[in-house]
N, C-alpha and C positions, 0 to 999 in steps of 0.2 A: 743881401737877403734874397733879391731875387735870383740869385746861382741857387740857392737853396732851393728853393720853391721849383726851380724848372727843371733837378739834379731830383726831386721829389718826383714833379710829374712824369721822368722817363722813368721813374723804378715803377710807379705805379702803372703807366704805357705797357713795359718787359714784363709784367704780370699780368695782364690781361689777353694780348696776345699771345701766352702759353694756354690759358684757357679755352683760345677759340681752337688751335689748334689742336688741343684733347680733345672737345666739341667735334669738328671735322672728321679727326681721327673715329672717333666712335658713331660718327656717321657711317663713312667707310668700311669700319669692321661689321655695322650696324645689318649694310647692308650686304654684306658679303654672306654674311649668316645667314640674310633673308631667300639669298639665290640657294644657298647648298641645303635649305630645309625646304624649297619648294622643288627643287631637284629628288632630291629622297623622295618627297609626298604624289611626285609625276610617276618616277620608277615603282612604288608602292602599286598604282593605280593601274597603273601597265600590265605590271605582274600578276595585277589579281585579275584583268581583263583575259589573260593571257591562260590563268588558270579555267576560267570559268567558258572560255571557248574549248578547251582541253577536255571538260567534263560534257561539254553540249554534244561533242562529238564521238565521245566515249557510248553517252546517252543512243546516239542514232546510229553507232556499232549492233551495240546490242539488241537494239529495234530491228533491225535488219536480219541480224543472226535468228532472234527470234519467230521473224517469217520466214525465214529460211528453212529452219526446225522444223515447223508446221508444215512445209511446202513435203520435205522429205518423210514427215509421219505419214502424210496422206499417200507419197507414193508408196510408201514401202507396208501400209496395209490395202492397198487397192482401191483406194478410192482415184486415185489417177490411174488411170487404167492407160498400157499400151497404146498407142495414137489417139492422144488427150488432152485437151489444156484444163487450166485451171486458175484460178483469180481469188484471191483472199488480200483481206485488210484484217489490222487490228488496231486497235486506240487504246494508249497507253496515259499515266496521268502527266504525261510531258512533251507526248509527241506520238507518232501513228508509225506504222510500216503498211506496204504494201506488196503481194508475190505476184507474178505469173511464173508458171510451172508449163512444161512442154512434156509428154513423153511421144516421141515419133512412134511409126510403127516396125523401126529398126530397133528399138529398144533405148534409143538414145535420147538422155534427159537434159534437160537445160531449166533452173530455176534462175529469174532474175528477181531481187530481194532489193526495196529500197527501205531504210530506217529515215525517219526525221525527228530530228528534237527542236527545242525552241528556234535556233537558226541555225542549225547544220544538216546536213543531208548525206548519208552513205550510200552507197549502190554496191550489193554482195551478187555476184554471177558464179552459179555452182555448175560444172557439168560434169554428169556421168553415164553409168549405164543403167539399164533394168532388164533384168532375168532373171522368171522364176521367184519374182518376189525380194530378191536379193537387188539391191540398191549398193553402185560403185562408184565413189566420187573420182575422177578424175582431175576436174581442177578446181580450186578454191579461188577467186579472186575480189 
């Protein structure tokens, strides 16, 4: 009788030991899962860091283009006049820009344009010519 009983306890041993190992096993896979959805949820968070500095700086483009604009309305109705500087800001609802504007008394213009938004900053440098009212860009950068 006791072959029995001990021919008992190993089936019932061989079965429970299959269970730790499922246990284990589903630890494992448990946590394998837990890495590749916090890898997705870091990539996710990047991406959208990634988008949202793309737009901050699209933002301070256009701030800048915008005094840029302004810098060249004033030369090209006269109010910058031939050997003249000039200084303007504006404030926008996400960020400012600021110009200085140059016309020499060779005719020759130079606008430097800064845009800034939440935390990006552009710098736009325009140069051209003035004659006659007629405004030439030269270079864009």
């Amino acid at each position: 009788m006791q072959t029995q009983i001990s021919s008992k306890y190993q089936r019932s041993k061989v079965r429970h030991s299959g269970g730790y190992v499922t246990l284990v096993l589903m630890i494992i896979v448990g946590a394998m899962a837990f890495a590749i959805a916090l890898s997705a949820i870091t990539g996710g968070v990047s991406a959208a860091k990634t988008g949202f500095s793309f737009m901050q700086l699209s933002q301070a483009r256009s701030y800048a283009t915008g005094c840029v604009e302004q810098a060249l309305y004033k030369v090209h109705n006269g109010d910058i006049v031939v050997g003249s500087t000039d200084t303007g800001t504006d404030t926008f609802s996400n960020g400012t820009c600021s110009y200085f504007a140059t016309v020499s008394a060779l005719g020759d213009m130079t606008v430097n344009a800064s845009g800034f938004s939440v935390r990006s900053k552009t710098d736009i440098i325009i140069e051209g010519t003035v004659s006659g009212g007629r405004v030439t860009i030269t270079s864009w950068r």
